[in-house]
N, C-alpha and C positions, 0 to 999 in steps of 0.2 A: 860784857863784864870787864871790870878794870878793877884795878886795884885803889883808883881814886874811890870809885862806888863801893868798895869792899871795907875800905878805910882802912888798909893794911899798909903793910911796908912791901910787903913782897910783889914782884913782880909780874906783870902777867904776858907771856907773848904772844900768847894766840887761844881761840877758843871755841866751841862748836857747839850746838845741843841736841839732845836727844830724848826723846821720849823715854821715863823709867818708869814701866810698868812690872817692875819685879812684884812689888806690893801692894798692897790698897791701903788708903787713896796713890793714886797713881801721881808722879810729878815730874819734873825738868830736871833733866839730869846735864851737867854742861863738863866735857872735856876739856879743860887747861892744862896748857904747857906753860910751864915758871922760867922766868929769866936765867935764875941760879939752884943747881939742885939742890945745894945747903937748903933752899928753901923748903923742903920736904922735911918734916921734924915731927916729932912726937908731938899725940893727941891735943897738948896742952897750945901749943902754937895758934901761932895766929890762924891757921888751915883748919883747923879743928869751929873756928868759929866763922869761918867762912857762909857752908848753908845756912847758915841764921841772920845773920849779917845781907847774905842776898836776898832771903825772903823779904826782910822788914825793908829791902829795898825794892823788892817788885810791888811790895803789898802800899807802900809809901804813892808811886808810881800808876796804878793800876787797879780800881775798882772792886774788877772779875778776881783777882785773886784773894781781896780780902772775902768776899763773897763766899768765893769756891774754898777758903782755908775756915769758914764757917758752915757749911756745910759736909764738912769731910770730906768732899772730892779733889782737894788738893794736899799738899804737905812739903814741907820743907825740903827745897833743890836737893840733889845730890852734886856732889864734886868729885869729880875723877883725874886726879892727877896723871898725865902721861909722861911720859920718857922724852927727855931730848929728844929732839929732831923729826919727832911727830907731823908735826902740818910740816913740814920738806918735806917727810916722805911720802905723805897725802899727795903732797901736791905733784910729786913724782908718780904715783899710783896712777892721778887720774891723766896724767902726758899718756904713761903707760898703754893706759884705754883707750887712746886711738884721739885724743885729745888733740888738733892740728893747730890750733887759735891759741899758744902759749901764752899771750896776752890777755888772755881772758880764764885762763883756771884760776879758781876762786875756791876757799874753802864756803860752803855754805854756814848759813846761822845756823841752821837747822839740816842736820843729816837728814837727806832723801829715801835714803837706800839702806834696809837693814843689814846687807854686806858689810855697806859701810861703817854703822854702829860696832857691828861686832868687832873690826878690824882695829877700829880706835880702844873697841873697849879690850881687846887681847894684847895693846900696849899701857896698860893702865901699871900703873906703879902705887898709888894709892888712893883710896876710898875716902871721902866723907860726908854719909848721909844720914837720915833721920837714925840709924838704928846704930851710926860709927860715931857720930858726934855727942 
């Protein structure tokens, strides 16, 4: 995800995803840290238009999602704003872990480990998903 693909102005520094099965249909929930926190603004901003925006860019991209968003088993990404300095500290987390190959810790595309989901989602600073946007 970038913000060239989002068609925004704000910036994106890093980002991860996660399975969101809070609700049904279940969907991709992806954790972004932003350049600038001004970037964080009321609902009306460009963030607020984000999931919609990535949908029509997975669905644009990808078959199985236009498919799965007509059948109801899919639905429009969630976006989870995190706090500065998130993926550092991630990436500090997993040195933490006994990590000895410094050159090789990598945040994944996709969280492995629901530790991990939770850890990213209890730095969360703001929400927008099907039911916030």
């Amino acid at each position: 995800m970038s913000s060239t693909i989002l068609n925004m102005s704000i910036k994106v520094i890093n980002w991860t995803a996660a399975f969101d099965d809070r609700s049904l249909p279940a969907t991709i929930g992806f954790f972004v840290e932003l350049a600038n926190a001004q970037d964080i603004g009321t609902p009306a901003s460009d963030l607020a238009l984000a999931p919609e925006r990535l949908l029509d860019e997975l669905s644009r991209s990808n078959n199985n999602v236009v498919w799965a968003l007509g059948h109801d088993v899919f639905c429009k990404p969630t976006i989870w704003i995190v706090r500065s300095g998130t993926f550092s500290d991630f990436l500090q987390l997993k040195l933490d872990e006994g990590n000895k190959n410094t050159g090789q810790i990598k945040v994944p595309v996709i969280l492995p480990k629901a530790a991990y989901v939770t850890w990213f989602a209890n730095r969360v600073v703001q929400e927008f998903s099907r039911a916030a946007s």
